[in-house]
N, CA, C and O atoms as a CHARMM CRD file, in Angstrom:
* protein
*
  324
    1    1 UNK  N     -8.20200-127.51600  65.84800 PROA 1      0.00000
    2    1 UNK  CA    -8.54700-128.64700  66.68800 PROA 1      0.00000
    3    1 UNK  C     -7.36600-128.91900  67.61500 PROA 1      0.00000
    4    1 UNK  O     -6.19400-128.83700  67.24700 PROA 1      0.00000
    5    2 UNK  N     -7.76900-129.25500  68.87200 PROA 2      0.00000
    6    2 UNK  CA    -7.14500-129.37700  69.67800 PROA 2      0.00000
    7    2 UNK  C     -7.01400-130.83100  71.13100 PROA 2      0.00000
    8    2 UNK  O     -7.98800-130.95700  71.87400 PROA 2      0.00000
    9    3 UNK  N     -6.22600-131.42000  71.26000 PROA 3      0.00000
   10    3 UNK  CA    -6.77800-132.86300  72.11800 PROA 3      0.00000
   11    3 UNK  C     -6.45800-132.15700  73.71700 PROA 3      0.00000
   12    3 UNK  O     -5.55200-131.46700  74.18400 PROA 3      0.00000
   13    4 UNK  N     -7.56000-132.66900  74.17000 PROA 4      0.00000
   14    4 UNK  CA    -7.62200-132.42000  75.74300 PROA 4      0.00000
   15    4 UNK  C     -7.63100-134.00400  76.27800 PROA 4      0.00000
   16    4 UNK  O     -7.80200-135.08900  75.72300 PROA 4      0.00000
   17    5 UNK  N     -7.42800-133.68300  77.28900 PROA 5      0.00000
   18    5 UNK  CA    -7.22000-135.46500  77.84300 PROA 5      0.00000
   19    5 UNK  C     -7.79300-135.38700  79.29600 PROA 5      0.00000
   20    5 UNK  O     -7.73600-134.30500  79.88000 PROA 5      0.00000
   21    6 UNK  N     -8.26000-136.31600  79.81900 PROA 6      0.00000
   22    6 UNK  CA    -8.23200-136.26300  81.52100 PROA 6      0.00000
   23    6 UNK  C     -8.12100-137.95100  81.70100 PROA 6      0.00000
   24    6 UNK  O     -8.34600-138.82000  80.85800 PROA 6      0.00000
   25    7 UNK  N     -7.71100-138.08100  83.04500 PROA 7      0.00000
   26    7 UNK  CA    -7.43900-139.64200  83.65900 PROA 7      0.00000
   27    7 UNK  C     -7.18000-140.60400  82.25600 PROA 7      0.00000
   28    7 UNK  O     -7.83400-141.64500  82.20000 PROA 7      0.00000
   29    8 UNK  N     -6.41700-140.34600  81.32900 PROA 8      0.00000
   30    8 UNK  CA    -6.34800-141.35800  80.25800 PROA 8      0.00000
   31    8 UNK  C     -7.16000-141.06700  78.96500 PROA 8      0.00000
   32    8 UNK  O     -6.81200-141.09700  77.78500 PROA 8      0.00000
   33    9 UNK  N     -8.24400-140.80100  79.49900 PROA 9      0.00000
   34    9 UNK  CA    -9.26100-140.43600  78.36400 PROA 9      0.00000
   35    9 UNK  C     -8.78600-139.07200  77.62400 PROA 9      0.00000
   36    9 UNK  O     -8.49100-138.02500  78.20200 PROA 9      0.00000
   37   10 UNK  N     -8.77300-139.33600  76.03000 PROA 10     0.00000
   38   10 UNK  CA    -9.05200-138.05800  75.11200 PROA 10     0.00000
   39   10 UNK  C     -9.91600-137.68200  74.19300 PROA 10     0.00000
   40   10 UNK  O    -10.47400-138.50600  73.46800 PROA 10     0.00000
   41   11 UNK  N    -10.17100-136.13600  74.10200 PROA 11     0.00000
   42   11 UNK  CA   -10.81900-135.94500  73.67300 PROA 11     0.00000
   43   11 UNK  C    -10.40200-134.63300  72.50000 PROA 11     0.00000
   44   11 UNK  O     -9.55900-133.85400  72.94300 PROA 11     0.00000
   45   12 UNK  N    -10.99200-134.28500  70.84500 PROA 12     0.00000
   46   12 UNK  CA   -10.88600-133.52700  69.76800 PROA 12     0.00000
   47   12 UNK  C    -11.35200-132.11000  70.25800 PROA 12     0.00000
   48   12 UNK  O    -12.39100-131.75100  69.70300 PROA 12     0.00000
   49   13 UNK  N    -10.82200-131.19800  71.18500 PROA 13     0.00000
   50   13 UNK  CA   -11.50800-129.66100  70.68300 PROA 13     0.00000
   51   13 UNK  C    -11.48500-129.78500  69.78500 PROA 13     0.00000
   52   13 UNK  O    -10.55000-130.27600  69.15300 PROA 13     0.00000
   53   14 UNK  N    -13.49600-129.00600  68.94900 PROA 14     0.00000
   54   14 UNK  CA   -13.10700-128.60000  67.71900 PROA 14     0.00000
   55   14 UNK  C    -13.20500-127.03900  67.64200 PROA 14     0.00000
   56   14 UNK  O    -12.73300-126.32600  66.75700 PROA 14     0.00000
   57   15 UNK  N    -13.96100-126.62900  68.82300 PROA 15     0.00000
   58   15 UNK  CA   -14.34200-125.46400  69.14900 PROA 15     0.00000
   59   15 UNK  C    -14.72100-125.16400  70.34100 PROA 15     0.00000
   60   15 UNK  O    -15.45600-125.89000  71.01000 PROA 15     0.00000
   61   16 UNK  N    -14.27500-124.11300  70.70700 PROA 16     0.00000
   62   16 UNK  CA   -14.63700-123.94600  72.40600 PROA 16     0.00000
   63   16 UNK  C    -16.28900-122.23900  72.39800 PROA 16     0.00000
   64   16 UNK  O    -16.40800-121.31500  71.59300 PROA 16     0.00000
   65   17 UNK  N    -16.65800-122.38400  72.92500 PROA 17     0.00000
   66   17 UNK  CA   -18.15100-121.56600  73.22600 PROA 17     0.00000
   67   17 UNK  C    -17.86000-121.19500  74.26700 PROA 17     0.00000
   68   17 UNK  O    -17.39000-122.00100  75.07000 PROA 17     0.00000
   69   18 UNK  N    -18.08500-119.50100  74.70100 PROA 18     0.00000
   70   18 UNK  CA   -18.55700-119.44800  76.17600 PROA 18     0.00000
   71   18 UNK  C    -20.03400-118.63200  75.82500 PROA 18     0.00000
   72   18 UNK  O    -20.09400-117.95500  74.79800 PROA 18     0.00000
   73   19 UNK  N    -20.90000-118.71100  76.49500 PROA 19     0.00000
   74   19 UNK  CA   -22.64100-118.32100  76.90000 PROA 19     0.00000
   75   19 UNK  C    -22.05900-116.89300  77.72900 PROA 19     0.00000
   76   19 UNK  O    -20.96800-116.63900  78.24000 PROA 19     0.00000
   77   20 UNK  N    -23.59000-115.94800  77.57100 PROA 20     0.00000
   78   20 UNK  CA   -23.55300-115.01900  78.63800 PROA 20     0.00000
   79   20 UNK  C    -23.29300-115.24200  79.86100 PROA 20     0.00000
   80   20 UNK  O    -22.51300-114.66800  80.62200 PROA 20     0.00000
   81   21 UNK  N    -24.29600-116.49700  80.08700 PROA 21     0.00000
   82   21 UNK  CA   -24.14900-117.20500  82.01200 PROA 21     0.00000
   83   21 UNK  C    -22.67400-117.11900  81.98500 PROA 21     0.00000
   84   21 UNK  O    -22.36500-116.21300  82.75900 PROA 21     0.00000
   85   22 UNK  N    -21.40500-117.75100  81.34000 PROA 22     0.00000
   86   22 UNK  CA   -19.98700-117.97600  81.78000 PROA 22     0.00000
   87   22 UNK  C    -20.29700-119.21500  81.30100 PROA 22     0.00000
   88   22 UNK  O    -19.19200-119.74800  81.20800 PROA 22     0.00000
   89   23 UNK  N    -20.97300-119.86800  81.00100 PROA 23     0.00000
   90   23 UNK  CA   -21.06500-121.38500  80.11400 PROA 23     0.00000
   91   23 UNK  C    -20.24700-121.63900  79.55100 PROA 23     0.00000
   92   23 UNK  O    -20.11900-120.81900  78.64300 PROA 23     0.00000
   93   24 UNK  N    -18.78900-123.10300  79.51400 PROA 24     0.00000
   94   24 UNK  CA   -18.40800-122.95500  78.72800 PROA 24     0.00000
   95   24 UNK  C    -18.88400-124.47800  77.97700 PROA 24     0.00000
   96   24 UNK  O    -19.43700-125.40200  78.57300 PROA 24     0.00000
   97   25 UNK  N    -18.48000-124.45300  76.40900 PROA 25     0.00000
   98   25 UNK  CA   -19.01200-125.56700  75.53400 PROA 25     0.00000
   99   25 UNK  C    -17.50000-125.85800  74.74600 PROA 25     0.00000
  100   25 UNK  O    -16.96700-125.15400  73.88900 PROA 25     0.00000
  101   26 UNK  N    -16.96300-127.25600  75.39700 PROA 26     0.00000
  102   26 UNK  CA   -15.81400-127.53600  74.10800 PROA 26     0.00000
  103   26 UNK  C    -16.74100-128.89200  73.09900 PROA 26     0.00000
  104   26 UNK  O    -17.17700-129.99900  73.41500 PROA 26     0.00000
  105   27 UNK  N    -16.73100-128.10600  71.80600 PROA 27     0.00000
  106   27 UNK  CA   -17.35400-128.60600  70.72800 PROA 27     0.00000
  107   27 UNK  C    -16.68200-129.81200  70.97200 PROA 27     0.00000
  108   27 UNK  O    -15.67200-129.47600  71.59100 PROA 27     0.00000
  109   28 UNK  N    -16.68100-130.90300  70.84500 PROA 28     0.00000
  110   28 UNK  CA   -15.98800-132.58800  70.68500 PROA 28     0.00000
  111   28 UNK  C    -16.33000-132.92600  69.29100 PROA 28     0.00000
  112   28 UNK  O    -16.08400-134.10000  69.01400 PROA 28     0.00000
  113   29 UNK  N    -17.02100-131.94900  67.97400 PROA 29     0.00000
  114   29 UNK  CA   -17.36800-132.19600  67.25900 PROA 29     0.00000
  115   29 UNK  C    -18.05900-131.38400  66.43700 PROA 29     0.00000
  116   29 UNK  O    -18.86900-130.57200  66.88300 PROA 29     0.00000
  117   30 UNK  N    -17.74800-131.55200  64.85700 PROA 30     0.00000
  118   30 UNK  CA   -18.60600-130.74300  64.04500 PROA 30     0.00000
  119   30 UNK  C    -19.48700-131.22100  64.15600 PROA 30     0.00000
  120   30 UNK  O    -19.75300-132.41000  64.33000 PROA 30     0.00000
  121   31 UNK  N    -20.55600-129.66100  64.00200 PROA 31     0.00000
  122   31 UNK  CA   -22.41700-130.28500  64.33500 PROA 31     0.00000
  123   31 UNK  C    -23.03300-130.98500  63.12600 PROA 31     0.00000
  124   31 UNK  O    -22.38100-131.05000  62.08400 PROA 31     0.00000
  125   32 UNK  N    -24.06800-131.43000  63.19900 PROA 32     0.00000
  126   32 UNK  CA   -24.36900-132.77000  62.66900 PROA 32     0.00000
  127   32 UNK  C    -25.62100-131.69000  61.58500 PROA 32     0.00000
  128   32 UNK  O    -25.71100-130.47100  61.73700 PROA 32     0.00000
  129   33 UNK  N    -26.58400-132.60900  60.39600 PROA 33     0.00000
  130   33 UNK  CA   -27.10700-131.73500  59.80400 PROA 33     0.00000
  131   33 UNK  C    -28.32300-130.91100  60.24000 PROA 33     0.00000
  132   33 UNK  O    -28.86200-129.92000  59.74700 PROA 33     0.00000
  133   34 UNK  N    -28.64600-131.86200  61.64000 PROA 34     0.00000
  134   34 UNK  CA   -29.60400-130.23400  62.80600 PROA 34     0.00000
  135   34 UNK  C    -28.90000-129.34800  63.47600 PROA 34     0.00000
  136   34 UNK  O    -29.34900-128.52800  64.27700 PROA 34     0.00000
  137   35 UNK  N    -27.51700-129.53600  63.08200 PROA 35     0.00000
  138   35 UNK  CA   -26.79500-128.14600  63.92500 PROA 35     0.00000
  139   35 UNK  C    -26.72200-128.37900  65.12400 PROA 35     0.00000
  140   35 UNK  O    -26.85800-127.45500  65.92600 PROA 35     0.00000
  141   36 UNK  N    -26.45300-129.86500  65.60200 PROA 36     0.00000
  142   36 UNK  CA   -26.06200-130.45100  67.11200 PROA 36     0.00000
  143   36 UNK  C    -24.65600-131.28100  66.90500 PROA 36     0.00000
  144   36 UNK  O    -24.13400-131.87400  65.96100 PROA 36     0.00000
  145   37 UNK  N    -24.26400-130.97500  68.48500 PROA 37     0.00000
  146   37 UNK  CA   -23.16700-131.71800  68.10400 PROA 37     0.00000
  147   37 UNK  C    -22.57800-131.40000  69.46000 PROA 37     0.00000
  148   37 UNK  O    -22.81100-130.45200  70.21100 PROA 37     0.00000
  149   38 UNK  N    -21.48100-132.77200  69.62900 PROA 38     0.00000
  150   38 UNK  CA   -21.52400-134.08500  71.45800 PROA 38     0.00000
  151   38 UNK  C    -20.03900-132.58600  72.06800 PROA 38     0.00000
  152   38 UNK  O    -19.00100-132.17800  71.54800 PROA 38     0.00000
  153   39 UNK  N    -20.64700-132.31900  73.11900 PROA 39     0.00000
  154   39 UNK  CA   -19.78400-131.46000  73.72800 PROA 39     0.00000
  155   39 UNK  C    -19.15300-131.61400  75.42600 PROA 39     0.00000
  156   39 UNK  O    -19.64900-132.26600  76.34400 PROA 39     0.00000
  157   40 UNK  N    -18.31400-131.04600  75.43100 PROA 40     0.00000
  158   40 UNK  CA   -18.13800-131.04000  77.12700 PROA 40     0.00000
  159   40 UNK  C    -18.49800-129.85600  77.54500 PROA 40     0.00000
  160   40 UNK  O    -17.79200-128.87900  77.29600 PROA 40     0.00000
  161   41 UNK  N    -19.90700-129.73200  78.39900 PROA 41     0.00000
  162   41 UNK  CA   -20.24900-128.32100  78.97900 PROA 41     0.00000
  163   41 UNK  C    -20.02300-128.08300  80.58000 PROA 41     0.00000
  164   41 UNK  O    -20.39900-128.95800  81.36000 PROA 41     0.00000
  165   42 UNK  N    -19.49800-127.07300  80.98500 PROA 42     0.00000
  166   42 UNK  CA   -18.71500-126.74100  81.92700 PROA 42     0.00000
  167   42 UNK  C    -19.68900-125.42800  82.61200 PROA 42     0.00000
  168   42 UNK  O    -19.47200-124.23900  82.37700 PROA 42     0.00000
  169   43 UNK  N    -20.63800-125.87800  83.37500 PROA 43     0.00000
  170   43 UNK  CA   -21.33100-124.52500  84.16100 PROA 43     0.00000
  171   43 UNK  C    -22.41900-124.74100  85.08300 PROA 43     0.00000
  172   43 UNK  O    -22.44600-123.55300  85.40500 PROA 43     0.00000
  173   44 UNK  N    -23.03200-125.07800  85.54800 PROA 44     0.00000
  174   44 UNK  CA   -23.18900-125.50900  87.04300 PROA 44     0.00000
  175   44 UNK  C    -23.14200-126.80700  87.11400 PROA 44     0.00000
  176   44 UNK  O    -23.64200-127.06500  88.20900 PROA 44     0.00000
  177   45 UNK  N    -22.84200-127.77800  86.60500 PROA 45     0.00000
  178   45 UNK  CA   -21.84100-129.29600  86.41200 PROA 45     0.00000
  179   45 UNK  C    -21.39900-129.41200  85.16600 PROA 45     0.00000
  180   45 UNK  O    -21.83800-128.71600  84.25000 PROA 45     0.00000
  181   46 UNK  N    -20.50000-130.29200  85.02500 PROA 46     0.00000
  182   46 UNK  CA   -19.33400-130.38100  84.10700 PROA 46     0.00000
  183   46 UNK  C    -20.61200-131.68800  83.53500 PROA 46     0.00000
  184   46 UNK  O    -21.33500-132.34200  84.28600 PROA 46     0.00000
  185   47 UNK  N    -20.57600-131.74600  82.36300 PROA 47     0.00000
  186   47 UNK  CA   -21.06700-132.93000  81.65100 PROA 47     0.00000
  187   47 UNK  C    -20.97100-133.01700  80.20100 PROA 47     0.00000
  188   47 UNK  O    -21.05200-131.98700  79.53100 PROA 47     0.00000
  189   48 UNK  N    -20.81600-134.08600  79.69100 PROA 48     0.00000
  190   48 UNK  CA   -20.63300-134.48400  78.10200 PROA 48     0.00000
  191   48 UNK  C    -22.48000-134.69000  77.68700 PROA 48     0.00000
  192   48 UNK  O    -23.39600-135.11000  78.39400 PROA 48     0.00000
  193   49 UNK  N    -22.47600-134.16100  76.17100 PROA 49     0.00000
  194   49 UNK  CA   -23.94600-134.30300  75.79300 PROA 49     0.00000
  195   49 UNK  C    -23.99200-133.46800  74.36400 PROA 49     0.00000
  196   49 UNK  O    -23.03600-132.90800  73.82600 PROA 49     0.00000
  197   50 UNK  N    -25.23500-133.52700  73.93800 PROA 50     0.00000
  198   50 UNK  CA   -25.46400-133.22200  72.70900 PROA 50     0.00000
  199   50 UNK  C    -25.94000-132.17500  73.17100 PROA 50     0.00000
  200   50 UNK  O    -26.68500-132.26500  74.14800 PROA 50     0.00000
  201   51 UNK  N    -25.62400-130.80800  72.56000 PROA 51     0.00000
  202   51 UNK  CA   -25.69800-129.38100  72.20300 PROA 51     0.00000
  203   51 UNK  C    -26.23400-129.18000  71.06900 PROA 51     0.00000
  204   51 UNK  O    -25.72400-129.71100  70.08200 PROA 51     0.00000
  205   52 UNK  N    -27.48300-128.30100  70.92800 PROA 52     0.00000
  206   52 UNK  CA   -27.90200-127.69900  70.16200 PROA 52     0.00000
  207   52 UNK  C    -27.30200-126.24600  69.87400 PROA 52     0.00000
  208   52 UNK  O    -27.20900-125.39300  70.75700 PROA 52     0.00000
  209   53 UNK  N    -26.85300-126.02600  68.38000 PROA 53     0.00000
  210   53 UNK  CA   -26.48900-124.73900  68.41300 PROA 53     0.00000
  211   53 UNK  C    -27.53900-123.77500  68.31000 PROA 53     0.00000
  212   53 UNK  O    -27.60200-122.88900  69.16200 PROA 53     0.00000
  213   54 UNK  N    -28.26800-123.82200  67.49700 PROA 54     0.00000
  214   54 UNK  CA   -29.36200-123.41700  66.99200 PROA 54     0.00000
  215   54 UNK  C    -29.70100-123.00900  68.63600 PROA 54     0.00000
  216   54 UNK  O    -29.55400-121.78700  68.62200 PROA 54     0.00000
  217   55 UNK  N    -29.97900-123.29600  69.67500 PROA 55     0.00000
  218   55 UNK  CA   -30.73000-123.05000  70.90100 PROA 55     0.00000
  219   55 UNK  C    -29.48600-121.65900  71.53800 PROA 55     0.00000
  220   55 UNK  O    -29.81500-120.49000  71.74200 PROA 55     0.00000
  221   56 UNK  N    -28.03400-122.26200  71.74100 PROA 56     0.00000
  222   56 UNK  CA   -27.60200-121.67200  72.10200 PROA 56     0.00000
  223   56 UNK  C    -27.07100-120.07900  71.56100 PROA 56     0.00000
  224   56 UNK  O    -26.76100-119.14800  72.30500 PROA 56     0.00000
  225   57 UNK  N    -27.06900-120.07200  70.03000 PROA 57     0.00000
  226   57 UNK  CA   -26.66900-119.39800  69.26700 PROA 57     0.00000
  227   57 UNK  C    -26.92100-117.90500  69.98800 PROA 57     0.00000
  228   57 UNK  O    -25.98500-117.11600  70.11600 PROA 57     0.00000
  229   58 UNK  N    -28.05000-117.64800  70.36800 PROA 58     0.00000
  230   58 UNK  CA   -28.63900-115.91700  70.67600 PROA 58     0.00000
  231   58 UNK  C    -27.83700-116.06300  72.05600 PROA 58     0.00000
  232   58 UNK  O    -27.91800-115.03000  72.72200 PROA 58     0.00000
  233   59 UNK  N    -27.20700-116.91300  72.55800 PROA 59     0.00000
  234   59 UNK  CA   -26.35300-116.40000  73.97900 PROA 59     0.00000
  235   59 UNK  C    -25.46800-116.74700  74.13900 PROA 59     0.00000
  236   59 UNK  O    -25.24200-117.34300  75.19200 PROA 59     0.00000
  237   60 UNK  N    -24.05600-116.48700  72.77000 PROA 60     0.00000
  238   60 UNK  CA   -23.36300-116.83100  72.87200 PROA 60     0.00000
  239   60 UNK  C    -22.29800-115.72800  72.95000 PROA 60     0.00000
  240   60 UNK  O    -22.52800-114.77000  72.21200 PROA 60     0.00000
  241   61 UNK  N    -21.11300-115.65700  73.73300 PROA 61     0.00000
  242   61 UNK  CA   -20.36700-114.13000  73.73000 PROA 61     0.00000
  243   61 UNK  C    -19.30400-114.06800  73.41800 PROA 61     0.00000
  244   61 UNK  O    -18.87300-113.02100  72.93500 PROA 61     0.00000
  245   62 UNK  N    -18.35500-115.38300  73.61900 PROA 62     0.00000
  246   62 UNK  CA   -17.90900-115.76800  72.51400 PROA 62     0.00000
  247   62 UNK  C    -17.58000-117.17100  72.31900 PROA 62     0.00000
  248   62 UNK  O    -17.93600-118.11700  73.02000 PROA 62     0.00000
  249   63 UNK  N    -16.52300-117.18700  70.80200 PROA 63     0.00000
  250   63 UNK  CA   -16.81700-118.41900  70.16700 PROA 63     0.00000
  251   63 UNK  C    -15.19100-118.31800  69.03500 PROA 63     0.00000
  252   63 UNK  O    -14.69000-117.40000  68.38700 PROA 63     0.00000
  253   64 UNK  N    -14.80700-119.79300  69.27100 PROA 64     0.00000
  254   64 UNK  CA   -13.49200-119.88500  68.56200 PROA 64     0.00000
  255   64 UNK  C    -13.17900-120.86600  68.19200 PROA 64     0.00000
  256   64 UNK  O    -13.39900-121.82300  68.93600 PROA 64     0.00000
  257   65 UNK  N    -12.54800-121.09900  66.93500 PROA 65     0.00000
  258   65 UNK  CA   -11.96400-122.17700  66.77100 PROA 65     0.00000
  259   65 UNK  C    -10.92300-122.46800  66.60000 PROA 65     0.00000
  260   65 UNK  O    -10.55900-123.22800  65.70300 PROA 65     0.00000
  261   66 UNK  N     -9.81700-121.64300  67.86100 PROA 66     0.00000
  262   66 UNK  CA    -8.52000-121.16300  67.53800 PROA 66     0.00000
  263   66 UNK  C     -8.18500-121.42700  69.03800 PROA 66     0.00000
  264   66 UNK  O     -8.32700-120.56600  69.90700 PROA 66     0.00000
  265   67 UNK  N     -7.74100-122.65200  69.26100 PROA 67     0.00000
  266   67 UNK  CA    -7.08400-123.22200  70.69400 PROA 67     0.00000
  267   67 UNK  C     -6.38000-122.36800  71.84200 PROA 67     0.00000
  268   67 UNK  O     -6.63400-122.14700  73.02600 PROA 67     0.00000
  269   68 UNK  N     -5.40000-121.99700  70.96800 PROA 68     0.00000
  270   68 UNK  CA    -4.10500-121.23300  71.36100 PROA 68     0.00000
  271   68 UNK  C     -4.61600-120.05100  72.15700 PROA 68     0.00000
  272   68 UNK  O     -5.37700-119.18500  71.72600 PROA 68     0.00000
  273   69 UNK  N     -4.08000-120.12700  73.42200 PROA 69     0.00000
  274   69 UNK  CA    -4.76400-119.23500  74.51200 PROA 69     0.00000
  275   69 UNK  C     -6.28100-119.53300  75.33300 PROA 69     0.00000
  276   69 UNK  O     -6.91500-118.86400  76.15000 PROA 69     0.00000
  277   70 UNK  N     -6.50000-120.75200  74.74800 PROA 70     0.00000
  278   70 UNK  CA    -7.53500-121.08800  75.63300 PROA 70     0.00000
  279   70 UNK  C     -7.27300-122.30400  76.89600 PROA 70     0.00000
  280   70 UNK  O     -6.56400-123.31000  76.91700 PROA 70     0.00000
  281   71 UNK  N     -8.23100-121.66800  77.94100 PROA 71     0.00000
  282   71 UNK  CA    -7.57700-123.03700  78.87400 PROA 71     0.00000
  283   71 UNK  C     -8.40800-124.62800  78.46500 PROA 71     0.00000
  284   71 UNK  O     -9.49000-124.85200  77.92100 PROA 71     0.00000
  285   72 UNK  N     -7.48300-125.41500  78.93800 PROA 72     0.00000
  286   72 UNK  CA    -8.85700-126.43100  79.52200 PROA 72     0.00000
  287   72 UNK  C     -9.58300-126.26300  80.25000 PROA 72     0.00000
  288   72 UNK  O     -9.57800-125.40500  81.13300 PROA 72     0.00000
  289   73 UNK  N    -10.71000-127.41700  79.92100 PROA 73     0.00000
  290   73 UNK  CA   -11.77300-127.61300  81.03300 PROA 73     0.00000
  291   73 UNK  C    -11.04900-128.05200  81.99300 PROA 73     0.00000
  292   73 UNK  O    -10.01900-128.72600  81.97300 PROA 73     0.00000
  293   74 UNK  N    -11.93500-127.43200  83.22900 PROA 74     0.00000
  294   74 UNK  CA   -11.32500-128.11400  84.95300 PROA 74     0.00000
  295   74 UNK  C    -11.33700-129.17500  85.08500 PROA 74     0.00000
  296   74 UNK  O    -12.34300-129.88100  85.01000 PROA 74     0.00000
  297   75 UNK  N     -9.66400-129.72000  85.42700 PROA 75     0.00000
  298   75 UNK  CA    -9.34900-131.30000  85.28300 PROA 75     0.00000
  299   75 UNK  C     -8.65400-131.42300  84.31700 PROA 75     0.00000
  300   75 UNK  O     -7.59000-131.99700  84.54600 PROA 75     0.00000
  301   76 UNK  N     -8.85500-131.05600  83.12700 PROA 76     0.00000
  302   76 UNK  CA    -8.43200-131.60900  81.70000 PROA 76     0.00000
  303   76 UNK  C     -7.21200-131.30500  81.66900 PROA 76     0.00000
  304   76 UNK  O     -6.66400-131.15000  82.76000 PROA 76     0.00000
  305   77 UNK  N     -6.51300-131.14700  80.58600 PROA 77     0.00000
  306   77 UNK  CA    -5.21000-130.56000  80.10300 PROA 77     0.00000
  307   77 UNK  C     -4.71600-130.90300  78.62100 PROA 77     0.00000
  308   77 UNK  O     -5.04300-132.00600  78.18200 PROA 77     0.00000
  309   78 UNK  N     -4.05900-130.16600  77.92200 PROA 78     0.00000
  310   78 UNK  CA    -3.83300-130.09200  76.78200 PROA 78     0.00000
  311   78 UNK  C     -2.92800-131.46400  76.64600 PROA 78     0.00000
  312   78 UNK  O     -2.22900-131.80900  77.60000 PROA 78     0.00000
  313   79 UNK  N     -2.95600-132.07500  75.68100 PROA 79     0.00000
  314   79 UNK  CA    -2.03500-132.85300  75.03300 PROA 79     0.00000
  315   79 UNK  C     -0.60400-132.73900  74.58000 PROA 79     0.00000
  316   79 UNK  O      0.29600-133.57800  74.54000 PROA 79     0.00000
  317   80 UNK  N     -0.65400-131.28300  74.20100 PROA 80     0.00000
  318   80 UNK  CA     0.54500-130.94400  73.06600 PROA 80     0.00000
  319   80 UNK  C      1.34700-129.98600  74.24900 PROA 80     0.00000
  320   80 UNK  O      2.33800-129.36900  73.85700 PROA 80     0.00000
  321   81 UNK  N      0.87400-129.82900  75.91700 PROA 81     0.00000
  322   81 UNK  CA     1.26500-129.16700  76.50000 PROA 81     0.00000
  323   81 UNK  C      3.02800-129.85500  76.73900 PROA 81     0.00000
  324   81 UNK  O      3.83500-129.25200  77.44700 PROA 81     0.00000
């Protein structure tokens, strides 16, 4: 887990997703017991929302829960930078 921040506001990577499209998904959260869970998705607009994994799962290319070497989302920036 990792804190990203923008204009004041922060937020918990718990996991970052990228999709075939180039989608990316920073988890803000372990998924809940339908396997959803509140993310920042980054791909033809940037927006916060509930993610289904279960939907995304068959298009996912990759997937981590290991910060280190990943960027922020555009705008954001690491905390611990």
């Amino acid at each position: 887990m990792r804190m990203m921040q923008k204009d004041g506001g922060a937020f918990e990577v718990h996991e970052h997703i990228i999709t075939k499209n180039m989608w990316e998904f920073y988890m803000l959260g372990e998924p809940n017991e339908d396997n959803v869970a509140f993310a920042l998705v980054c791909g033809e607009e940037d927006e916060l929302g509930f993610v289904s994994l279960d939907e995304i799962t068959p298009f996912i290319l990759l997937r981590t829960k290991d910060m280190e070497g990943i960027a922020p989302a555009p705008g954001y920036s690491w905390l611990d930078n």
